[in-house]
C-alpha positions in Angstrom: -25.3 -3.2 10.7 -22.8 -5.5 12.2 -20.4 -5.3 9.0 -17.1 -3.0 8.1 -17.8 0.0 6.8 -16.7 0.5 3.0 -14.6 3.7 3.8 -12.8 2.0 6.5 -10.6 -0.4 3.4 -8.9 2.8 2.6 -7.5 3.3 5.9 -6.9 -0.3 6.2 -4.9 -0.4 3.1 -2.7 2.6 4.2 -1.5 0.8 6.9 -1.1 -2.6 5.3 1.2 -0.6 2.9 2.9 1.4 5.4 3.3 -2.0 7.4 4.4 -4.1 4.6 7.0 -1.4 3.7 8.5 -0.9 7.3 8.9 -4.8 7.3 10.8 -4.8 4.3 13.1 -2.5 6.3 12.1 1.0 4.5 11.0 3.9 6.5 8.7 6.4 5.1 9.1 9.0 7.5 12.8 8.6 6.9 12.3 9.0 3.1 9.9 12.4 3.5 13.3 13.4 6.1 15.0 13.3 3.0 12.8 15.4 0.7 10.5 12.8 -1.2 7.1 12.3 -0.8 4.9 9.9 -2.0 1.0 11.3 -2.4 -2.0 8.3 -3.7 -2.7 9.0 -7.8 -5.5 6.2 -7.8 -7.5 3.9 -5.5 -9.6 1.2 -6.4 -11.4 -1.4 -4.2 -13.8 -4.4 -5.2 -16.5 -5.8 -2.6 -16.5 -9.2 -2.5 -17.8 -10.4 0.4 -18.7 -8.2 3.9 -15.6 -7.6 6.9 -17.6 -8.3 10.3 -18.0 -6.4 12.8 -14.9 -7.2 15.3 -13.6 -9.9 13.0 -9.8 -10.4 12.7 -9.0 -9.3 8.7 -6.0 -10.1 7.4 -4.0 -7.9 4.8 -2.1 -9.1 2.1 0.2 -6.1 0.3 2.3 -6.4 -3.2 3.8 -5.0 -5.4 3.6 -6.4 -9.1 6.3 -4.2 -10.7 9.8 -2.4 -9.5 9.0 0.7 -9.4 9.8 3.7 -11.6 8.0 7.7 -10.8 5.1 5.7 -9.6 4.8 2.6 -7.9 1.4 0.1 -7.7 0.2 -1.5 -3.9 -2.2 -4.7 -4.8 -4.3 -5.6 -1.2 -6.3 -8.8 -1.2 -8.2 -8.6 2.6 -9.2 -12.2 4.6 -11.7 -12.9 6.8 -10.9 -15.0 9.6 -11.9 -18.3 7.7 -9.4 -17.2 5.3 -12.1 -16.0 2.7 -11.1 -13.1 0.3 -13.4 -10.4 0.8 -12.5 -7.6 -0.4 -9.1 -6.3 -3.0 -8.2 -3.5 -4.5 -5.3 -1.2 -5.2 -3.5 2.0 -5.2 -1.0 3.6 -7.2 1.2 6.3 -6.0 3.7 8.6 -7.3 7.4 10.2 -5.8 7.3 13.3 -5.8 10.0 16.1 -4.2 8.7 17.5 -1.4 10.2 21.1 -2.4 9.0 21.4 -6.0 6.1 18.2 -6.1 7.7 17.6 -9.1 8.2 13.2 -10.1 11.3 11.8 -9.2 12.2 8.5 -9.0 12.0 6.1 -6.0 14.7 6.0 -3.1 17.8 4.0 -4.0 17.5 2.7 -0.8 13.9 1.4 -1.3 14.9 -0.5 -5.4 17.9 -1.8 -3.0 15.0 -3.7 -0.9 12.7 -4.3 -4.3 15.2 -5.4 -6.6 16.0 -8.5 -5.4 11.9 -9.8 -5.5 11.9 -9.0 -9.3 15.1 -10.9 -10.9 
């Protein structure tokens, strides 16, 4: 069809979180190391306008609150004209990786947060 397939913004929105995070200086496989996981609760994604086929996209990752037992990614995706296309987001939970019972987030990661929400 020549166009991104809708599944594929999932995936794409993993990595622009994972990415986004691991610039901020936080590691997720460090944080699962140390017991706490951090499973999707909800997804959502709105179709604005079709991704190309080979088409550079560009991913654009916040967070709109500090985080407490859960924690919200917002994704707005660009076209290579710098057209919003497609946005969405996804809200996941910490949970201990012995019990999966809610804990809160990493003091290490509200270190990093904290200071974008004074």
């Amino acid at each position: 069809m020549g166009y991104v397939y809708y599944g594929n913004y999932a995936m794409y929105f993993e990595v622009a979180r994972v990415e986004a995070m691991r610039s901020a200086g936080f590691s997720y496989r460090e944080m699962e190391e140390n017991g706490v996981m951090m499973p999707v609760l909800e997804s959502h994604i709105r179709y604005l306008k079709p991704g190309k086929y080979d088409e550079l996209l560009t991913i654009k990752t916040t967070i709109p609150d500090l985080p407490g037992a859960r924690i919200r990614f917002e994704y707005q995706v660009f076209n290579e004209l710098q057209e919003l296309i497609t946005e969405g987001w996804t809200t996941l939970t910490f949970l201990k990786k012995d019990s999966h019972l809610p804990t809160r987030p990493p003091k290490n990661l509200l270190d990093l947060l904290k200071p974008f929400f004074v």
